[in-house]
VOBA-1610 file (N, C-alpha, C; in pm, whole numbers, padded with zeros to 5 digits, always signed):
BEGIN
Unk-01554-02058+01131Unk-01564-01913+01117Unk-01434-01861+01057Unk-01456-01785+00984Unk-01325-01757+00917Unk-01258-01622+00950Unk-01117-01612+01033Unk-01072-01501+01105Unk-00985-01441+00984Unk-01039-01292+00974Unk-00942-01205+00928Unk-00837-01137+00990Unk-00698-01130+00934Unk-00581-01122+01039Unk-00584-00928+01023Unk-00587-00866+01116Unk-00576-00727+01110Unk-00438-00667+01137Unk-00407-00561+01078Unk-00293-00528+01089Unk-00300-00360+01052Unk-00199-00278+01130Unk-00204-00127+01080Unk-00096-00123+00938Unk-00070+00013+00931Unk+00032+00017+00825Unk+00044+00165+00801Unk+00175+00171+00740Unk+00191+00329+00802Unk+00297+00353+00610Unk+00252+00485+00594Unk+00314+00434+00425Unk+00346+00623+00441Unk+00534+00628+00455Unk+00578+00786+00420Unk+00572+00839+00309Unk+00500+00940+00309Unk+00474+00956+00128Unk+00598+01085+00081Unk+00668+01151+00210Unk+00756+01204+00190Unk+00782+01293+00361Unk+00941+01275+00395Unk+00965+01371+00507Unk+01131+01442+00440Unk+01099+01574+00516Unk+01219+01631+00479Unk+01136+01771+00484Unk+01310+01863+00488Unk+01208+02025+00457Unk+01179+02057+00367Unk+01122+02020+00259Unk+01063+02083+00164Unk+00853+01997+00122Unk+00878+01913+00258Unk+00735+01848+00267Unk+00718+01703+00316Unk+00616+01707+00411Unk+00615+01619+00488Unk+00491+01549+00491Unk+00484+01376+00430Unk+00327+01377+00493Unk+00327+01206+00490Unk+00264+01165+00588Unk+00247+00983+00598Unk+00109+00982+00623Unk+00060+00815+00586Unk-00105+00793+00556Unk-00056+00654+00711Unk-00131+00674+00810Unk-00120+00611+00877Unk-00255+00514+00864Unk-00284+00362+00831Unk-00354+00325+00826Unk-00455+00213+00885Unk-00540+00188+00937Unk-00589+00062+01037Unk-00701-00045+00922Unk-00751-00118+00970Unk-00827-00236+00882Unk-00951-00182+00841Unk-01000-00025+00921Unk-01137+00074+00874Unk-01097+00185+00872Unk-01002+00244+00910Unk-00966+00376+00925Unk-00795+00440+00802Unk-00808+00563+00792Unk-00665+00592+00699Unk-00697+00782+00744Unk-00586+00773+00787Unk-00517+00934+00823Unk-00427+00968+00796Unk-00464+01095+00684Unk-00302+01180+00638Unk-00218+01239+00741Unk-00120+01222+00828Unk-00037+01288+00909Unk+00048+01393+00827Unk-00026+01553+00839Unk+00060+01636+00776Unk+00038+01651+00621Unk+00018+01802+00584Unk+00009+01773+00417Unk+00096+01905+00341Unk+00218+01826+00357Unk+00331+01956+00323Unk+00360+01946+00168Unk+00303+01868+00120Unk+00312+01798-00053Unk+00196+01905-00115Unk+00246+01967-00252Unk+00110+02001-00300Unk-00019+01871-00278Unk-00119+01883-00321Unk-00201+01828-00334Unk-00220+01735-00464Unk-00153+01792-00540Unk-00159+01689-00655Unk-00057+01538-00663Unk+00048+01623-00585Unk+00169+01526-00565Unk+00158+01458-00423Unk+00066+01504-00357Unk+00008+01384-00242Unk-00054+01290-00312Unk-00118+01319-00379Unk-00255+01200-00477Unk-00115+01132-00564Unk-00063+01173-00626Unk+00028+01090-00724Unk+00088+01007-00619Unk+00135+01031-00512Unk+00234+00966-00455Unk+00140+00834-00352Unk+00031+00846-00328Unk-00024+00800-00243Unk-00101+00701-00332Unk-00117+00712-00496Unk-00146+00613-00626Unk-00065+00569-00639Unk+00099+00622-00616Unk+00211+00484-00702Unk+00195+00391-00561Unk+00164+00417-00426Unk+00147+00309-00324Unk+00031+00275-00343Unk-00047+00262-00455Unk-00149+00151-00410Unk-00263+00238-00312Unk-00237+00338-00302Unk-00358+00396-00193Unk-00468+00488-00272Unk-00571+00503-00205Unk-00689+00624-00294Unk-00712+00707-00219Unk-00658+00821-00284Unk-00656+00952-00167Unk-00847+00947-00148Unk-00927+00945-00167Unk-01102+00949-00160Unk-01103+00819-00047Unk-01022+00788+00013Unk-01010+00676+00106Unk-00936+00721+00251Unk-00914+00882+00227Unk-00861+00887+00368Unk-01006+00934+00385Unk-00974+00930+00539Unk-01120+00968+00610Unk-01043+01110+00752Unk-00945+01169+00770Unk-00908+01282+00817Unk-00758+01310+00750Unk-00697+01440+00825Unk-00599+01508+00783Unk-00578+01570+00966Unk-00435+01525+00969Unk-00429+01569+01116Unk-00255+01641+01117Unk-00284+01727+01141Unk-00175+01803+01166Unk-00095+01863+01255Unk+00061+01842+01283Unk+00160+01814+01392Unk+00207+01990+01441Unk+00203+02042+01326Unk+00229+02213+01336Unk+00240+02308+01217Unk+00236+02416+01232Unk+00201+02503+01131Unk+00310+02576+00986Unk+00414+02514+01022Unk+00550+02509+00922Unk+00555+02457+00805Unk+00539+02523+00692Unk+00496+02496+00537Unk+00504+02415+00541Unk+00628+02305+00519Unk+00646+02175+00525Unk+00554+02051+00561Unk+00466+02138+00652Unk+00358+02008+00716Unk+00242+02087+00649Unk+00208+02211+00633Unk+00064+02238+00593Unk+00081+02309+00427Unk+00178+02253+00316Unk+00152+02354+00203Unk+00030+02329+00109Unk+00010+02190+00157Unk-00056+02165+00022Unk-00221+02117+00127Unk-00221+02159+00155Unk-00347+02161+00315Unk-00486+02227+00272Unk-00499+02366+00243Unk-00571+02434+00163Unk-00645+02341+00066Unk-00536+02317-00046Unk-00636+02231-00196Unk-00677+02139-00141Unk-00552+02076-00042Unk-00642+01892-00083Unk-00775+01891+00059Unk-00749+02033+00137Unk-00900+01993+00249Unk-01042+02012+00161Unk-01013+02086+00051Unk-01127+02109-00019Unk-01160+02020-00063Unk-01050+01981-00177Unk-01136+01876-00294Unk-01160+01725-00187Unk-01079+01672-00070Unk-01149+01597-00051Unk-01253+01572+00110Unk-01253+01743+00139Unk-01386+01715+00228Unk-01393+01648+00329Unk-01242+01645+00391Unk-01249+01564+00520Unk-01217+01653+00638Unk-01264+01606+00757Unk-01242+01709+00868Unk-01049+01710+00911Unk-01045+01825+00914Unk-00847+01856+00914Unk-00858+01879+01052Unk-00794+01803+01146Unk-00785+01832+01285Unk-00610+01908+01355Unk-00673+02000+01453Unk-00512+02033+01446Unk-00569+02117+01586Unk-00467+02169+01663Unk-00468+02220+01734Unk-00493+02367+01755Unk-00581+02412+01864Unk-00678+02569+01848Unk-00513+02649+01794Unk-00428+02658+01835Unk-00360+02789+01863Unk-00257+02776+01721Unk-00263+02620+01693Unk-00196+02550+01550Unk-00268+02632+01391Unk-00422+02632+01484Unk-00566+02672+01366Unk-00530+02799+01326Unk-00518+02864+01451Unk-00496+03043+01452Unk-00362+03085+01376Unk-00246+03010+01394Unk-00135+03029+01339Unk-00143+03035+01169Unk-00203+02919+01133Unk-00218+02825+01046Unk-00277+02955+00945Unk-00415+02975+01000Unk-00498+03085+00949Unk-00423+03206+00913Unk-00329+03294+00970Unk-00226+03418+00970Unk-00199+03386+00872Unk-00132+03258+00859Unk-00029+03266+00746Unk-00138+03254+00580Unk-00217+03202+00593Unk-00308+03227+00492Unk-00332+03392+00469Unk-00409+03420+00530Unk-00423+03560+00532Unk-00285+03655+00502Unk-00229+03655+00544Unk-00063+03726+00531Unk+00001+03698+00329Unk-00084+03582+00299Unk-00078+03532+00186Unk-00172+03531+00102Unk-00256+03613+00153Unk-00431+03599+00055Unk-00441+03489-00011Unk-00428+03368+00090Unk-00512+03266+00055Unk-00605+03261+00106Unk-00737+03228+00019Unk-00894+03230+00091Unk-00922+03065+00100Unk-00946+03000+00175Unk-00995+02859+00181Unk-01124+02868+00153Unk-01156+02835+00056Unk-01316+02777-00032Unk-01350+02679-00008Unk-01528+02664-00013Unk-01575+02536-00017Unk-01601+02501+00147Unk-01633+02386+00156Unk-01610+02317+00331Unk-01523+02285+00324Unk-01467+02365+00480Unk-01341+02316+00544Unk-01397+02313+00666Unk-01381+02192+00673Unk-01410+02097+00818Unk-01303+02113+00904Unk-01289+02199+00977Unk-01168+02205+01086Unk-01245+02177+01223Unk-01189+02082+01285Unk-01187+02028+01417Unk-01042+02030+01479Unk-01078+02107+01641Unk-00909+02094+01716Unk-00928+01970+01833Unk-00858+01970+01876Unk-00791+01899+01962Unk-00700+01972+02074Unk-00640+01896+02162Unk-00565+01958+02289Unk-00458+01896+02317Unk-00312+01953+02341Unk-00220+01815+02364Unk-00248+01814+02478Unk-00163+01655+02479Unk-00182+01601+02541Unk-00346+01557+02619Unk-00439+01540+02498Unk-00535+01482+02514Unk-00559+01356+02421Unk-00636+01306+02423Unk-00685+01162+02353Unk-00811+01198+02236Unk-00810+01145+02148Unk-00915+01149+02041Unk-00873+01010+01961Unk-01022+01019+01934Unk-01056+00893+01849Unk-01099+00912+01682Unk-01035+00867+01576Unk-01063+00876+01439Unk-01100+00732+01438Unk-01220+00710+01347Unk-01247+00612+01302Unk-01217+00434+01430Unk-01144+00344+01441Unk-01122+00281+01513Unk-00985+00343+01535Unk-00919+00455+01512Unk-00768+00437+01553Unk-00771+00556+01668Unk-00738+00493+01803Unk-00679+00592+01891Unk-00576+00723+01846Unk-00565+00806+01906Unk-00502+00892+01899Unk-00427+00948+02028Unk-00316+01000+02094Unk-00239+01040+02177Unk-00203+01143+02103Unk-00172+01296+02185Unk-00092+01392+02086Unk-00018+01398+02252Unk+00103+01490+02221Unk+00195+01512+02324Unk+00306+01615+02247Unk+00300+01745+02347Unk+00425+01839+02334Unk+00544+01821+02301Unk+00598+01856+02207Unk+00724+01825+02122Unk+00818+01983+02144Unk+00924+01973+02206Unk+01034+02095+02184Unk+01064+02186+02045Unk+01005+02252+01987Unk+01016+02287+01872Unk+00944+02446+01815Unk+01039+02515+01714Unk+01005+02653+01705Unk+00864+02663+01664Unk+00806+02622+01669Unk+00667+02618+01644Unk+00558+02672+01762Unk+00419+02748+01705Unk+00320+02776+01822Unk+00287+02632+01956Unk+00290+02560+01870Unk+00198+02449+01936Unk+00225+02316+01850Unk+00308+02297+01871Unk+00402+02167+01791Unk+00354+02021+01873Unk+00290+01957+01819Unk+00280+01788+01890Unk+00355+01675+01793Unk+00346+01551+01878Unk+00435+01440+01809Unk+00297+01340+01817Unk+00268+01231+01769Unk+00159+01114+01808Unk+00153+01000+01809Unk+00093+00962+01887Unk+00074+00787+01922Unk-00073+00748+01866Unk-00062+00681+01788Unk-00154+00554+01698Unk-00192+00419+01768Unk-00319+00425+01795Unk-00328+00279+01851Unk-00459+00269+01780Unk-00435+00111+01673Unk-00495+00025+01582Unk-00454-00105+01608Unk-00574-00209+01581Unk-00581-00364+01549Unk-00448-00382+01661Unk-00502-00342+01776Unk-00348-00387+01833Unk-00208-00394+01841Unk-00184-00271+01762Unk-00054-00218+01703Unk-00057-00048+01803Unk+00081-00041+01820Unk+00107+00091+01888Unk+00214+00174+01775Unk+00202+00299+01735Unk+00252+00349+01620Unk+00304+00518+01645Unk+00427+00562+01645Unk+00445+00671+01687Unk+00491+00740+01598Unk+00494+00900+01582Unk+00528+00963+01470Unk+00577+01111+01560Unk+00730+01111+01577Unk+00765+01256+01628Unk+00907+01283+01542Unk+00869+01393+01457Unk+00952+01490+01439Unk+01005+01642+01477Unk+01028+01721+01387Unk+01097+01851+01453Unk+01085+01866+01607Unk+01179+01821+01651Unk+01195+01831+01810Unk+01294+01835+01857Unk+01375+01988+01921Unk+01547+02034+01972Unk+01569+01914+02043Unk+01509+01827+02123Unk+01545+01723+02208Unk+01493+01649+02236Unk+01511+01532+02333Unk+01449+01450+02390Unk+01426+01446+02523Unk+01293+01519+02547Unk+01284+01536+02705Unk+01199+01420+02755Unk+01181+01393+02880Unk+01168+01301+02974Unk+00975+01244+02880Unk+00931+01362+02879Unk+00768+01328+02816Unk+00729+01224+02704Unk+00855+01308+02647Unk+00864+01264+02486Unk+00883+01127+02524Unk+00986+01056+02554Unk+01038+00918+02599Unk+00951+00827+02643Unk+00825+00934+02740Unk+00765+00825+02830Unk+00633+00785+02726Unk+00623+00867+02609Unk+00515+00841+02555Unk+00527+00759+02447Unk+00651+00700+02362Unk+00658+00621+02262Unk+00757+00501+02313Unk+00730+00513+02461Unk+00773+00356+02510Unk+00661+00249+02433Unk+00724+00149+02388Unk+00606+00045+02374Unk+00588+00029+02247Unk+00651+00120+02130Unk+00570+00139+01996Unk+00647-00025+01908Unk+00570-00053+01831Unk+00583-00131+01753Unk+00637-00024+01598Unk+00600+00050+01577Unk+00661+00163+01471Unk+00674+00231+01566Unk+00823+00272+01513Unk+00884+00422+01563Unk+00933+00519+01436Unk+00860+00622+01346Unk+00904+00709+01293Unk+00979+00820+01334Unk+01122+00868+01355Unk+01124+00981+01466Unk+01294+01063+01384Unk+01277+01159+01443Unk+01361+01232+01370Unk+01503+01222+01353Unk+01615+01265+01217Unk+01725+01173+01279Unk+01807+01312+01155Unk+01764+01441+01198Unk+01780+01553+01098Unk+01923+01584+01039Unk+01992+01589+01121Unk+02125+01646+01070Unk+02275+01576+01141Unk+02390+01559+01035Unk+02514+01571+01146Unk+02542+01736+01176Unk+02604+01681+01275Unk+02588+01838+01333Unk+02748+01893+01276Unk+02867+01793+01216Unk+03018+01882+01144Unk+02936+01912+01018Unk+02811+01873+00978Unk+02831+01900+00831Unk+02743+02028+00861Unk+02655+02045+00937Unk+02554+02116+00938Unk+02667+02227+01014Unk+02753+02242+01085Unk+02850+02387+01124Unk+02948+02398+00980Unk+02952+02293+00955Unk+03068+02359+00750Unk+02971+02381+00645Unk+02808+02368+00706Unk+02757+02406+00529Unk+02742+02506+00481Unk+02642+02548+00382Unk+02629+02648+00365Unk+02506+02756+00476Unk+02433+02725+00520Unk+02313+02811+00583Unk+02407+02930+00693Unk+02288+02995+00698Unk+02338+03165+00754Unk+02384+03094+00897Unk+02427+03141+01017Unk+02513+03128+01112Unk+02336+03118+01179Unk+02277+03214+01158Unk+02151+03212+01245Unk+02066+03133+01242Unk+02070+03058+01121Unk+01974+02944+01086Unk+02061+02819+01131Unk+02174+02822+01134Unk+02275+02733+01196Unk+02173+02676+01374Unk+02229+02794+01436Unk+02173+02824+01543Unk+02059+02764+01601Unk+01934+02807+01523Unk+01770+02795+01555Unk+01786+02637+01493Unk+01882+02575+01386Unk+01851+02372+01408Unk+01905+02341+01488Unk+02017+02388+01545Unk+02080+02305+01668Unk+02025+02349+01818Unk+01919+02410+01815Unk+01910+02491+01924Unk+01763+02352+02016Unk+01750+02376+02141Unk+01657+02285+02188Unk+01530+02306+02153Unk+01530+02417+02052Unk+01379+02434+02003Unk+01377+02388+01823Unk+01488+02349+01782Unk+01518+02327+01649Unk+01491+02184+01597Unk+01615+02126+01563Unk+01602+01968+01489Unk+01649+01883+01538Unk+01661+01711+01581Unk+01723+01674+01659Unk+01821+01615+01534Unk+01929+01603+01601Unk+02103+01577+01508Unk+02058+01351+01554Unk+02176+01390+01424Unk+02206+01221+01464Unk+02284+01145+01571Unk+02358+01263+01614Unk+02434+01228+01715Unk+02307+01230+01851Unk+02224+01338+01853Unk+02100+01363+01952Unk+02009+01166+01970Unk+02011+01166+01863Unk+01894+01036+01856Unk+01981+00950+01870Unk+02112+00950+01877Unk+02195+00799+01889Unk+02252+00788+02046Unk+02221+00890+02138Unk+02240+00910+02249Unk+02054+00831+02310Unk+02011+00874+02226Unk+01881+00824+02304Unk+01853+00683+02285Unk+01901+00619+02160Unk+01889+00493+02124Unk+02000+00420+02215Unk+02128+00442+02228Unk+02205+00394+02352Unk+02212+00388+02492Unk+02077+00492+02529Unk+02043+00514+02662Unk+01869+00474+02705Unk+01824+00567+02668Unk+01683+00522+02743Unk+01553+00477+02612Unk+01601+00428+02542Unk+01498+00361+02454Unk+01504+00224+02442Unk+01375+00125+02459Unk+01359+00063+02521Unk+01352-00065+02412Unk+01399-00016+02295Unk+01442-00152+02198Unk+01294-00203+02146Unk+01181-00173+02194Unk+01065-00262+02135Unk+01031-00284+01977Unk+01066-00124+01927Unk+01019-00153+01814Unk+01034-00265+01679Unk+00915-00294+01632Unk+00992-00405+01496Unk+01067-00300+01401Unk+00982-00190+01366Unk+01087-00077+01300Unk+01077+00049+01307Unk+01179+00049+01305Unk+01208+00249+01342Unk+01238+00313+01181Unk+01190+00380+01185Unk+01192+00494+01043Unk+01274+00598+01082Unk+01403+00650+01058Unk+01426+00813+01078Unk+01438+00843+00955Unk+01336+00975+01038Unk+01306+01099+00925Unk+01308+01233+00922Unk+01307+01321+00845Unk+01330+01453+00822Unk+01482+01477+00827Unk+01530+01365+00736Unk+01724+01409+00739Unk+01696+01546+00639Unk+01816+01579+00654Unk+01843+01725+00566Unk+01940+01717+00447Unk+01830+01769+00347Unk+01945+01737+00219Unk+02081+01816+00221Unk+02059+01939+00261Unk+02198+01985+00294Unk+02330+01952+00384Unk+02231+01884+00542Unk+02352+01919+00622Unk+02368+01729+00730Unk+02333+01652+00602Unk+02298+01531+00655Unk+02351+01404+00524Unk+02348+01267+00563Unk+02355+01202+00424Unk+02333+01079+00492Unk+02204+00981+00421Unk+02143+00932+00477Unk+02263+00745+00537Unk+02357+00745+00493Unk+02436+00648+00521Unk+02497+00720+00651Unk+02504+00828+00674Unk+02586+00942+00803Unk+02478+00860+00893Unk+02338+00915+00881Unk+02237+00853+00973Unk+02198+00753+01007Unk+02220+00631+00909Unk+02214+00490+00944Unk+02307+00458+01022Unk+02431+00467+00989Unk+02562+00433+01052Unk+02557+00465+01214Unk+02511+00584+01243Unk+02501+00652+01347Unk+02408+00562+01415Unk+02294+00536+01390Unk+02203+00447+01473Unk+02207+00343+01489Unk+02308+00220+01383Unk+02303+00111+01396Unk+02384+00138+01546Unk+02519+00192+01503Unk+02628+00168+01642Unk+02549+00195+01773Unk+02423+00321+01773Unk+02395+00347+01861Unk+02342+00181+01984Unk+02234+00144+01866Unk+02159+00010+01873Unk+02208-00063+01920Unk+02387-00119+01842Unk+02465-00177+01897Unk+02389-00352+01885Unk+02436-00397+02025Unk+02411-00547+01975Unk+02246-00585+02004Unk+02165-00470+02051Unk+02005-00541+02147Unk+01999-00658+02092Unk+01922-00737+02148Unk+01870-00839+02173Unk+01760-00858+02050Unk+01717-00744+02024Unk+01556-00706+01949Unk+01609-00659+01775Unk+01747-00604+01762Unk+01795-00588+01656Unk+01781-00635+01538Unk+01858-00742+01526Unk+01858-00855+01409Unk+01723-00880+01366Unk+01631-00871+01454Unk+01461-00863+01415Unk+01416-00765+01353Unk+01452-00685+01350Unk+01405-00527+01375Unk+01445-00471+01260Unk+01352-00386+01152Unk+01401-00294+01055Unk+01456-00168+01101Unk+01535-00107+01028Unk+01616+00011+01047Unk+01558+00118+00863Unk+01490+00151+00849Unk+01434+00218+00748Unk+01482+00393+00723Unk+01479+00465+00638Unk+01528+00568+00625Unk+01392+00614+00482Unk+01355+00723+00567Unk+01243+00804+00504Unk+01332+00889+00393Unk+01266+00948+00283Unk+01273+01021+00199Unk+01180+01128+00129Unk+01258+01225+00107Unk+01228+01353+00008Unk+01156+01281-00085Unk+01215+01255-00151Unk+01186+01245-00341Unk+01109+01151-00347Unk+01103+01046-00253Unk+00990+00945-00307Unk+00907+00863-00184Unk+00797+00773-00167Unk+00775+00768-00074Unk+00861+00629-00037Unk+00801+00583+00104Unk+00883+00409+00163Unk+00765+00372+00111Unk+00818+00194+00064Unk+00710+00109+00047Unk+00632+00118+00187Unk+00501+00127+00118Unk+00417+00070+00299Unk+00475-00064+00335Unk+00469+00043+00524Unk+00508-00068+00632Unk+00419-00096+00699Unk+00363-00266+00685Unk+00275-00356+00769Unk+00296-00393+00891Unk+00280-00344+00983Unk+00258-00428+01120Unk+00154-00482+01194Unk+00190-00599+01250Unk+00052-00689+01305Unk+00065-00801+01215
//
């Protein structure tokens, strides 16, 4: 009998503030996480990886901040898949259309969800869970495919006890690694916008995630992705540097990728399993 080896795979097609979106994928299933990319430049970007946007089968969304929903509108139309997101995420989501006379045409398949509840796409589990962040109704998520555990949390002021207990275990860890915090008090942004990223409802700093990687994270992953650095008040060697030391010597290290998401282009897809 001849065994096919299954494996997930998770491919960033871009994080950062100006648009955010990853195709999380299983051996039957493919979900856009987030669609902050126009729509045309999701499809381009998701063709130079080898992927066919007419091959995702949902669109699931983390919160209502351009960045995750700009290009949300075109591409729910032209490709007709149900966009899942949270009731109060929907309502938000909706304002800002309206406030913008955008009319959504065509079928739009919107289905919600609840944090901290469970849903199922295709064969891939789903976990959502409350994330600290200026947002209505902000979640982070856990992926479970072909026996792979897969987590994806960004914009989040901190790391509270929830957050921790829910991406114990992951084999991917995508998670936020936004700003240094000297460059981000000498840059340029208003004092108030200063404020609302460093604040526990804002972005987590590199110094934030290298406290968590030296303390209560539990080393499993084969690789960790940080993402949503900031082109202004961040530089992505600031953020590596910061996490290796955090990492330090584990045991699980030397095994283990250390990856750094990007703006401008996507990561090669990452296979696990």
């Amino acid at each position: 009998m001849l065994l096919l080896k299954m494996a997930a795979a998770v491919t960033v097609l871009a994080s950062g503030s100006k648009g955010n979106s990853t195709v999380v994928s299983s051996s039957r299933t493919r979900i856009l996480v987030d669609a902050g990319l126009s729509c045309r430049e999701t499809f381009r970007r998701m063709r130079a990886c080898g992927l066919d946007p007419q091959s995702l089968d949902a669109v699931l969304i983390s919160h209502e901040h351009s960045d995750h929903v700009a290009g949300l509108p075109v591409l729910a139309r032209k490709l007709r898949i149900p966009v899942y997101m949270t009731p109060q995420t929907r309502s938000a989501w909706k304002r800002q259309l309206a406030a913008h006379r955008v009319e959504l045409k065509g079928d739009f398949r919107s289905e919600t969800f609840d944090p901290g509840r469970s849903l199922q796409i295709g064969d891939i589990a789903i976990s959502s869970f409350t994330i600290p962040h200026d947002a209505v109704d902000p979640v982070g998520f856990c992926f479970r495919a072909d026996g792979v555990k897969i987590a994806i949390v960004t914009d989040l002021g901190y790391m509270p006890a929830s957050v921790r207990q829910h991406i114990r275990g992951c084999d991917l860890l995508m998670i936020e690694s936004n700003h240094d915090l000297e460059m981000l008090r000498l840059g340029p942004y208003p004092w108030s916008v200063k404020q609302r990223v460093m604040s526990r409802m804002g972005h987590l700093s590199n110094s934030a995630l290298a406290d968590f990687f030296s303390g209560e994270y539990d080393g499993d992953a084969a690789v960790l992705v940080l993402a949503h650095l900031s082109e202004q008040n961040n530089h992505p060697e600031l953020a590596r540097s910061c996490a290796e030391q955090a990492l330090g010597n584990r045991r699980t290290l030397m095994q283990n990728r250390l990856l750094l998401a990007r703006q401008s282009q996507p990561l090669e897809t990452i296979t696990i399993g």
